[in-house]
C-alpha positions in Angstrom: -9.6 -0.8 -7.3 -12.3 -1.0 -9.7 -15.3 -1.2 -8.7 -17.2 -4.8 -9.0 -13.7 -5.9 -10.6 -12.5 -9.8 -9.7 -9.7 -7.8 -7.4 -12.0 -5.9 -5.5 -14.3 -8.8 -4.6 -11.6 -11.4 -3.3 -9.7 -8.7 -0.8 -13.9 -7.8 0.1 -14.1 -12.0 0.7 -10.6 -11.8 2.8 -11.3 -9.1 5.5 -12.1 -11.2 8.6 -9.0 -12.9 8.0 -6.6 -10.6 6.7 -4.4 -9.3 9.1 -4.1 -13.1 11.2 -3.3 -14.2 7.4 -0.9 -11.4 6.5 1.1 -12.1 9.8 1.2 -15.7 8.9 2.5 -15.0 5.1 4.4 -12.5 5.8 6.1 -13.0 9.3 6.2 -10.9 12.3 9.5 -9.3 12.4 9.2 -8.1 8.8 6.0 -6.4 9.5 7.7 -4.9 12.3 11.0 -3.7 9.9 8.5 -2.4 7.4 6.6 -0.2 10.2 9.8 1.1 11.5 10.5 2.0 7.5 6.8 3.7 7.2 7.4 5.5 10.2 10.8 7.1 9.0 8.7 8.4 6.2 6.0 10.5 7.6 6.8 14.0 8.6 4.5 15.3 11.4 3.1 18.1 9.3 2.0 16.0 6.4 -1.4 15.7 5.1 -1.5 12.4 4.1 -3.8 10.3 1.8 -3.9 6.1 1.9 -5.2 4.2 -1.0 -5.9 0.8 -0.2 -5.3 0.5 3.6 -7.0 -2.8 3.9 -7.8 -3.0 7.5 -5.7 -0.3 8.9 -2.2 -2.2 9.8 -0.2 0.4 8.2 -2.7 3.2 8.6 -1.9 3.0 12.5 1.6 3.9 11.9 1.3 6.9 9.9 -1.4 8.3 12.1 0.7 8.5 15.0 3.1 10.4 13.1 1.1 12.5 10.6 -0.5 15.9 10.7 -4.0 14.2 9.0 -5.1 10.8 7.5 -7.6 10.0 4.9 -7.1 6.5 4.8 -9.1 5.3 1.9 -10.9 1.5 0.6 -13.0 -0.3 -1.7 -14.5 -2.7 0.4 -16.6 -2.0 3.0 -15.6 -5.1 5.1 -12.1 -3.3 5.0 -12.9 -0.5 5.7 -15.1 -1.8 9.1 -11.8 -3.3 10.2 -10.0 0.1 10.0 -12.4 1.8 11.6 -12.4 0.1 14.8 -8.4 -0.3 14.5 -8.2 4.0 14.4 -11.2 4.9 16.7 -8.8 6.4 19.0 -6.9 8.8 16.4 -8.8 12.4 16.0 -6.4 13.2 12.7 -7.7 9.9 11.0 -10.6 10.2 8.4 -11.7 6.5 7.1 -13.4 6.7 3.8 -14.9 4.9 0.8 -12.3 5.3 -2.6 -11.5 3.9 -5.9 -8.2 4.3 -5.9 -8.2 4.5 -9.8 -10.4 7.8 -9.4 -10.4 9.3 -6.3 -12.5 12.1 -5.5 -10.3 14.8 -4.4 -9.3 17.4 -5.8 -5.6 18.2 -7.1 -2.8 19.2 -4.9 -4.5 18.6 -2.1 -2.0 16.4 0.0 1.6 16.0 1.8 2.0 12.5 0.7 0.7 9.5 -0.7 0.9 5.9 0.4 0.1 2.4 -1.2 0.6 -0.2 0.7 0.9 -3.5 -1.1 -1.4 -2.2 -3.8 1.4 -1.7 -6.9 1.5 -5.5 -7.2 -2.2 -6.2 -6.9 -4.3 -3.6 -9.0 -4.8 -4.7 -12.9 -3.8 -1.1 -13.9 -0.8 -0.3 -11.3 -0.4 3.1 -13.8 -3.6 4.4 -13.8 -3.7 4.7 -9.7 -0.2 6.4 -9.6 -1.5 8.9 -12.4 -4.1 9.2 -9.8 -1.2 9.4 -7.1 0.5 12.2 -9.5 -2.6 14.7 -9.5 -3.6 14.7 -5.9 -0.2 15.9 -4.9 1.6 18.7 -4.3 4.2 20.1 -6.1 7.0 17.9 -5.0 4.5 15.8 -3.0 5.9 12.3 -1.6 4.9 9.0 -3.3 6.0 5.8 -0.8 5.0 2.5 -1.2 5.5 -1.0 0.0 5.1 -4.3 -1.6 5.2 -7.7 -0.8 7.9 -9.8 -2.8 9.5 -13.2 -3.3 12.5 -11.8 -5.0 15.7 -11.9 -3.0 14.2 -15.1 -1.2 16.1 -18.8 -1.7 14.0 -21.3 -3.3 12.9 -22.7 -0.5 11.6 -19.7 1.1 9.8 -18.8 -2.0 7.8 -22.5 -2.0 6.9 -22.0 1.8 6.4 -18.8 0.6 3.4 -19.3 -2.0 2.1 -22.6 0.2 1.5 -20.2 3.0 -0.4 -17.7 0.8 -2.1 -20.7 -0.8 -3.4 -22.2 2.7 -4.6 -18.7 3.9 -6.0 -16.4 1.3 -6.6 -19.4 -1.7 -6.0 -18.8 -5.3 -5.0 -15.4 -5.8 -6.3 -12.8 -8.5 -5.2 -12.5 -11.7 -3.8 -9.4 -11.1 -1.4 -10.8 -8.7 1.5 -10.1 -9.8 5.2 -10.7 -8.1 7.0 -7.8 -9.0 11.1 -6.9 -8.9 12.0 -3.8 -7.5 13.2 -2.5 -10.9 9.3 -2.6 -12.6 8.1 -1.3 -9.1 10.7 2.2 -9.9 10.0 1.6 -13.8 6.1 2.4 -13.3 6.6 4.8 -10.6 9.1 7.1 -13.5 7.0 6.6 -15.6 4.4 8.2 -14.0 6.4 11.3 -13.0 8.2 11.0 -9.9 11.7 11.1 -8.8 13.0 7.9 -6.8 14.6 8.4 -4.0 14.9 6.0 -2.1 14.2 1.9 -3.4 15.0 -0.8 -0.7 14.1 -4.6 0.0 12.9 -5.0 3.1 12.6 -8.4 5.2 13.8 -11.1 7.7 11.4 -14.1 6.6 10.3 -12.5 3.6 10.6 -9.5 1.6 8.9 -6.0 0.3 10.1 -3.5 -2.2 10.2 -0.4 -0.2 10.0 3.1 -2.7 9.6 6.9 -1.9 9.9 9.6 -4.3 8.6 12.9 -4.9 6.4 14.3 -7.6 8.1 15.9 -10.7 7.1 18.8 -12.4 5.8 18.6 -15.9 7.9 20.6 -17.9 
């Protein structure tokens, strides 16, 4: 996220609450489906970079699968969280990013995950071009976003109220995205979808992983 940007500051203001709010949004037993997901992904030889990981929920998962970890944050408040969360993990590096220009270098990792990120950054194509350089030729993309679609009516109203009552008005750059414009921006930034699934029990996510194309 860009630093000093409207986004940045409100998920900064959220941190203390985040993950007893996300469980409350989101629900339990979809959390837990989407875990099991991010688990199937992770190979245990992959160096693996995190953009966004908030206060660790889903960094936990893919350190006790992966090789390495760099899981990666704007805000510092965030970032606190995930430190104490993967204190115990010797493969985890927790670090400061802008996940519109990171500072590493260019092929320099396994796999790349964002997790609900797509749907909140103003400029969703300029982090995957991001994405794109710091992999490896045919380097995995996987991501997972939080969605109404798919949900009744009903369940989209108790939906937003619950969002509403936790977290406030959100961002501008909120946005509520199909699962179609989630694999539209990630072609369009080079990669190969493999795989494009809605995950949920109360809710949903649009669950994506792909691999990085070649430039011709």
């Amino acid at each position: 996220m860009v630093k000093g940007s409207m986004e940045h500051q409100y998920w900064n203001m959220t941190a203390s609450k985040y993950d007893d709010a996300t469980s409350f949004i989101v629900g339990l037993l979809t959390q837990q489906e989407l875990k099991n997901w991010l688990k199937r992904q992770i190979d245990c030889t992959y160096n693996v970079l995190e953009l966004g990981c908030g206060t660790g929920v889903f960094s936990n998962v893919i350190a006790g699968k992966a090789q390495k970890l760099i899981a990666t944050d704007l805000s510092d408040k965030m970032l606190n969280s995930a430190r104490v969360r993967l204190q115990t993990f010797d493969n985890v590096i927790v670090q400061k990013e802008d996940s519109y220009h990171v500072k590493f270098p260019g092929g320099m990792f396994d796999a790349v995950f964002l997790g609900n990120l797509l749907h909140i950054v103003a400029k969703p194509t300029m982090v995957l071009d991001e994405v794109y350089r710091v992999l490896r030729k045919n380097g995995k993309v996987i991501s997972i976003d939080a969605t109404w679609y798919g949900l009744s009516l009903w369940s989209k109203i108790g939906m937003a109220l619950r969002y509403l009552k936790a977290f406030g008005i959100p961002p501008k750059t909120n946005k509520n995205m199909k699962p179609e414009e989630i694999a539209g921006i990630v072609k369009n930034a080079g990669f190969e979808i493999v795989e494009l699934v809605l995950i949920g029990q109360e809710t949903k996510a649009i669950c994506l992983n792909g691999y990085r194309k070649e430039e011709i």
